[in-house]
C-alpha positions in Angstrom: -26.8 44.7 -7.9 -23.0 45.3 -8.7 -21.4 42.9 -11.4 -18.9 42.0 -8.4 -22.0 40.2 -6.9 -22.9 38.3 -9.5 -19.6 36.9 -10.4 -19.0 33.0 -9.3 -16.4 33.1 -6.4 -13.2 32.1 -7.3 -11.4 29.8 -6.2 -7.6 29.9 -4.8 -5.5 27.2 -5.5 -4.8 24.0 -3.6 -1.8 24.2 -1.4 0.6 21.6 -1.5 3.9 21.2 0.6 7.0 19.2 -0.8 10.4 18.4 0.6 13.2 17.9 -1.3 15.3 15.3 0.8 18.6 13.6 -0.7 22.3 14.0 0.3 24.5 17.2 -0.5 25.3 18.0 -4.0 23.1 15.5 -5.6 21.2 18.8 -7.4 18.1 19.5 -5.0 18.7 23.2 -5.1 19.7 23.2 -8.8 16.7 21.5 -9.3 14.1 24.2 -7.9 15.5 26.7 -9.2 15.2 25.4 -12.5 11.9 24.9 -12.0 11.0 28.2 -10.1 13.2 30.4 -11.9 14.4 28.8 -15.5 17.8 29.5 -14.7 20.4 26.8 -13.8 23.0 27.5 -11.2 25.9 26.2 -11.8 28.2 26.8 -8.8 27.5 24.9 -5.8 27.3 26.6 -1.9 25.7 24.6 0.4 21.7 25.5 1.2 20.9 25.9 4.8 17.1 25.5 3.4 14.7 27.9 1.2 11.0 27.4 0.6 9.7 28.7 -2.9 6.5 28.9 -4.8 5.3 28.4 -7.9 1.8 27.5 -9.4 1.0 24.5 -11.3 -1.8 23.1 -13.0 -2.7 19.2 -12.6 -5.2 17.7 -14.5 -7.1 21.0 -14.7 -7.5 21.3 -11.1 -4.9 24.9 -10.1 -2.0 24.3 -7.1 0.5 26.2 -5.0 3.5 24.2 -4.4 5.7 25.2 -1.6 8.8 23.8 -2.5 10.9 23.1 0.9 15.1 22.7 -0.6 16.3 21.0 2.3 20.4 21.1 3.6 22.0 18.1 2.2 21.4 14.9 4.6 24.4 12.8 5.4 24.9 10.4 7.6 25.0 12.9 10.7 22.1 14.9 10.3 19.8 12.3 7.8 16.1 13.7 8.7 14.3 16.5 10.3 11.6 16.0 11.7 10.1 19.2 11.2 10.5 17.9 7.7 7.4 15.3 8.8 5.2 18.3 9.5 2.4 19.4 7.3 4.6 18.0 4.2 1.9 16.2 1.7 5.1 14.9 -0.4 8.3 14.0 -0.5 10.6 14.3 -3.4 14.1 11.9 -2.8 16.8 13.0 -5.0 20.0 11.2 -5.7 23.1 11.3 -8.6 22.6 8.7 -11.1 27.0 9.4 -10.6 26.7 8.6 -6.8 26.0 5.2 -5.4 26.5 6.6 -1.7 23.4 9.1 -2.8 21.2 6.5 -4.3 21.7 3.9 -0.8 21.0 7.7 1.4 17.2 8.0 -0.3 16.5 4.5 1.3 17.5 5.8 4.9 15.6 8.9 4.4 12.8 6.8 3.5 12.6 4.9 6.4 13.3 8.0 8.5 10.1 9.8 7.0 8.0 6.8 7.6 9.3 6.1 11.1 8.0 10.1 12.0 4.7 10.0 10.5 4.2 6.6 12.0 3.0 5.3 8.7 4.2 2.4 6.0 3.2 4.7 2.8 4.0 8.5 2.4 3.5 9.9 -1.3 7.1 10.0 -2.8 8.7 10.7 -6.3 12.2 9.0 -6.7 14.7 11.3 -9.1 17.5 10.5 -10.1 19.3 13.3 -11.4 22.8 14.6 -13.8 21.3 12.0 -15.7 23.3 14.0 -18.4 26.7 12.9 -17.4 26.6 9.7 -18.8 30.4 8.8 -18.4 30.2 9.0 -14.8 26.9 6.5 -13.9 26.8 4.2 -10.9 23.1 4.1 -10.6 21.5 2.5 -14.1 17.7 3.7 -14.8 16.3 0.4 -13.9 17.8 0.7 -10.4 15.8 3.7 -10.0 12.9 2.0 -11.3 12.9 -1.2 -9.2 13.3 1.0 -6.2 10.5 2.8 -7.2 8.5 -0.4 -7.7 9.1 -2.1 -4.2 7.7 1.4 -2.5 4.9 1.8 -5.1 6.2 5.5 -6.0 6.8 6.9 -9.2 10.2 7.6 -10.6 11.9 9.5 -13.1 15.6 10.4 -14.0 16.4 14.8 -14.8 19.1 17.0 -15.4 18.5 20.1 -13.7 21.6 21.7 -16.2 19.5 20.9 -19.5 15.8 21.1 -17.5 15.2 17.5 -18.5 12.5 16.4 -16.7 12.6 18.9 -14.1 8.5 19.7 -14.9 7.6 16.4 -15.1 9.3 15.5 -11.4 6.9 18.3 -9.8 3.6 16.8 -11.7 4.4 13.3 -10.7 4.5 14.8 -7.2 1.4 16.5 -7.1 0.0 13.1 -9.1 1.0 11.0 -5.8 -0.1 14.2 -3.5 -3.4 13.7 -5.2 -4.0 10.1 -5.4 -3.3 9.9 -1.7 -5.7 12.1 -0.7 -8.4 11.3 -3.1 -9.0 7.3 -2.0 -12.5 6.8 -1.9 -13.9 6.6 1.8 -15.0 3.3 3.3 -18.5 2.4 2.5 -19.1 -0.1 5.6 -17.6 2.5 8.1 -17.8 0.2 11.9 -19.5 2.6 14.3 -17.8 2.5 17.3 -20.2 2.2 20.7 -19.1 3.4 24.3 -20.8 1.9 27.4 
């Protein structure tokens, strides 16, 4: 018997899909690549859209994230549907320097629940440049009360000193996670057909 026989299988990672949704320039792509790379871009072109990967470990349990960076949404082209496809979460960024950003998260919102038919989708809230204090319109408890009406977590980052930028991703698999882990019905109603 070869030692490759004997060896436990292993096994691969959990896939998860998340979108980045939020208007332009409010740091989506700055924000991945943080992440993914370690590297903050500073310059600012436009992103058609980009999926990357990176692995992360939850709670001992190993994931893939495919990170979707979504074009900016405005008020012509707010949600894709294809962006309601085989997504398992959503993160919704805005500026804590843009109120215009902040009010766009709540149409995406009600976009993404109007496509998947449903009243609850698994969402993190970020608010990020929460390093350029001068220039706030949205105050941290803004962020948080929003948060607390659509039972989501939230957190602020800043993509340029990669505050936070970790934690956003974890929160999101955390959501991903609790949604798909709720305990199944025990008195299940069998259905009969005559």
């Amino acid at each position: 018997m070869s030692a490759a026989a004997t060896q436990a299988p292993v096994k691969s990672p959990k896939l998860r899909r998340i979108a980045l949704l939020g208007s332009r320039a409010v740091g989506k792509s700055s924000m991945t690549i943080q992440f993914v790379e370690n590297v903050f871009v500073d310059s600012y072109y436009p992103t058609i859209e980009n999926t990357f990967t990176k692995p992360i470990s939850h709670h001992g349990q190993e994931y893939t994230a495919e990170i979707i960076d979504t074009a900016g949404q405005d008020e012509f082209s707010i949600f894709n549907g294809k962006h309601a496809l085989d997504i398992h979460g959503y993160i919704l960024v805005y500026s804590v320097t843009s109120k215009l950003s902040f009010d766009m998260i709540k149409i995406i919102r009600d976009k993404i629940l109007n496509y998947t038919g449903t009243d609850w989708v698994p969402i993190v809230i970020v608010g990020n440049k929460s390093d350029l204090h001068g220039q706030r319109q949205i105050t941290t408890e803004e962020g948080e009360e929003l948060a607390a009406l659509w039972n989501c977590q939230s957190c602020e980052s800043s993509a340029k000193h990669n505050e936070n930028i970790g934690r956003v991703f974890e929160l999101m698999i955390g959501e991903i996670e609790q949604s798909t882990n709720v305990p199944e019905e025990t008195n299940k109603k069998e259905c009969l057909i005559l």
